[in-house]
C-alpha positions in Angstrom: 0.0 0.0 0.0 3.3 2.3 0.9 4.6 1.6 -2.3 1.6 2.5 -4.5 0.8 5.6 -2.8 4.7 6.5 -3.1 4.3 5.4 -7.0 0.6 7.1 -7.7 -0.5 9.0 -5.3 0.3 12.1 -6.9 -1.5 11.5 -9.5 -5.1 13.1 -10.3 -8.5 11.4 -9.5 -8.9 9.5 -12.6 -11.3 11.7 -15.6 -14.3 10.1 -16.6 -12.4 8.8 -19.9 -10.0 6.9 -18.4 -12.4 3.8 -18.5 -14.4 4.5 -15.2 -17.9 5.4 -15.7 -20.2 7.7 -13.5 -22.0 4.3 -12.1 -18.8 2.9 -11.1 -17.8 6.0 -9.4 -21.1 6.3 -7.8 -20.1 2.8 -6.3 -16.5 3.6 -5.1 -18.3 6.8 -3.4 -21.3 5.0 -1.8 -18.5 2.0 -0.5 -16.1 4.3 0.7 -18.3 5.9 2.7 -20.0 3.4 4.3 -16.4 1.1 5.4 -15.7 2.4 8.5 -19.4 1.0 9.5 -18.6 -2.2 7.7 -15.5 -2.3 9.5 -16.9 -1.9 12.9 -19.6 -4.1 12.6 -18.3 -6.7 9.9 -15.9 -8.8 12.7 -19.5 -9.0 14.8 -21.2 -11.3 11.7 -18.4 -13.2 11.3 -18.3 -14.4 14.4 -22.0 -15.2 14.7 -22.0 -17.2 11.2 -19.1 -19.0 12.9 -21.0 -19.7 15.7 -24.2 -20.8 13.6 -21.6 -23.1 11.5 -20.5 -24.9 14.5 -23.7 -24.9 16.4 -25.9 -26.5 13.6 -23.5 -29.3 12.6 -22.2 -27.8 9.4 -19.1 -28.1 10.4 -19.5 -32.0 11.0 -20.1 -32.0 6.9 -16.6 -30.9 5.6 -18.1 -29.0 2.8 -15.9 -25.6 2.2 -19.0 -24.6 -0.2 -21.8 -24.6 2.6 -18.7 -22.5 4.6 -17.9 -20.1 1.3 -21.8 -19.4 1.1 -22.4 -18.3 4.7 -19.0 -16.1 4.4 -20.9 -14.8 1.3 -24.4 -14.4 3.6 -21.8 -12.7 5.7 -20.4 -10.4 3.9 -23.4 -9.0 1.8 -25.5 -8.9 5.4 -22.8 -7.0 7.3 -22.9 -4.5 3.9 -26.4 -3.8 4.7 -25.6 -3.4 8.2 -23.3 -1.1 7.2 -25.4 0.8 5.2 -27.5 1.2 7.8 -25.8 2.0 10.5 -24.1 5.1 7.9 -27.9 6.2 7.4 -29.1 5.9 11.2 -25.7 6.6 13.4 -23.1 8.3 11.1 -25.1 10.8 9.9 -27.3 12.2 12.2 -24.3 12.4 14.1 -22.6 14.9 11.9 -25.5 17.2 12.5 -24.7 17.1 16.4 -23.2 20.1 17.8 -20.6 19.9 21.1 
């Protein structure tokens, strides 16, 4: 990460030309500001789906693809989480005044 912000981090946002289009820097926007909530609460899902995988017997089955599609659950539920807890916590927040 050191080395690529030492290579290209002077470099400009990339124009609209350079092969990203509006919707995919809609995306980037929307993600980046949402990952601090994804970061807080993503660990919390993980270790519940963990939990559910041990606690049902999955585990028992040896199948990495009934472990691959919970990680997946995971990762698109904490997401919405996420997005969430950006709508309801972050920004109201914002608006307070200390």
């Amino acid at each position: 990460m050191a080395l690529g912000l030492f290579l290209w981090g002077n470099l400009a946002y990339p124009p609209l030309k350079a092969g990203l289009s509006k919707k995919a820097l809609k995306v980037i926007a929307w993600g980046s500001q949402r990952s601090y909530c994804a970061f807080l609460i993503h660990f919390s899902f993980i270790l519940l789906a963990n939990a559910i995988y041990i606690a049902t017997g999955l585990a028992a089955h040896e199948n990495g693809l009934i472990a691959l599609l919970l990680m997946l659950g995971v990762l698109m539920s904490s997401w919405c989480a996420a997005n969430y807890l950006y709508r309801w916590v972050e920004l109201p927040s914002m608006k307070l005044k200390i």
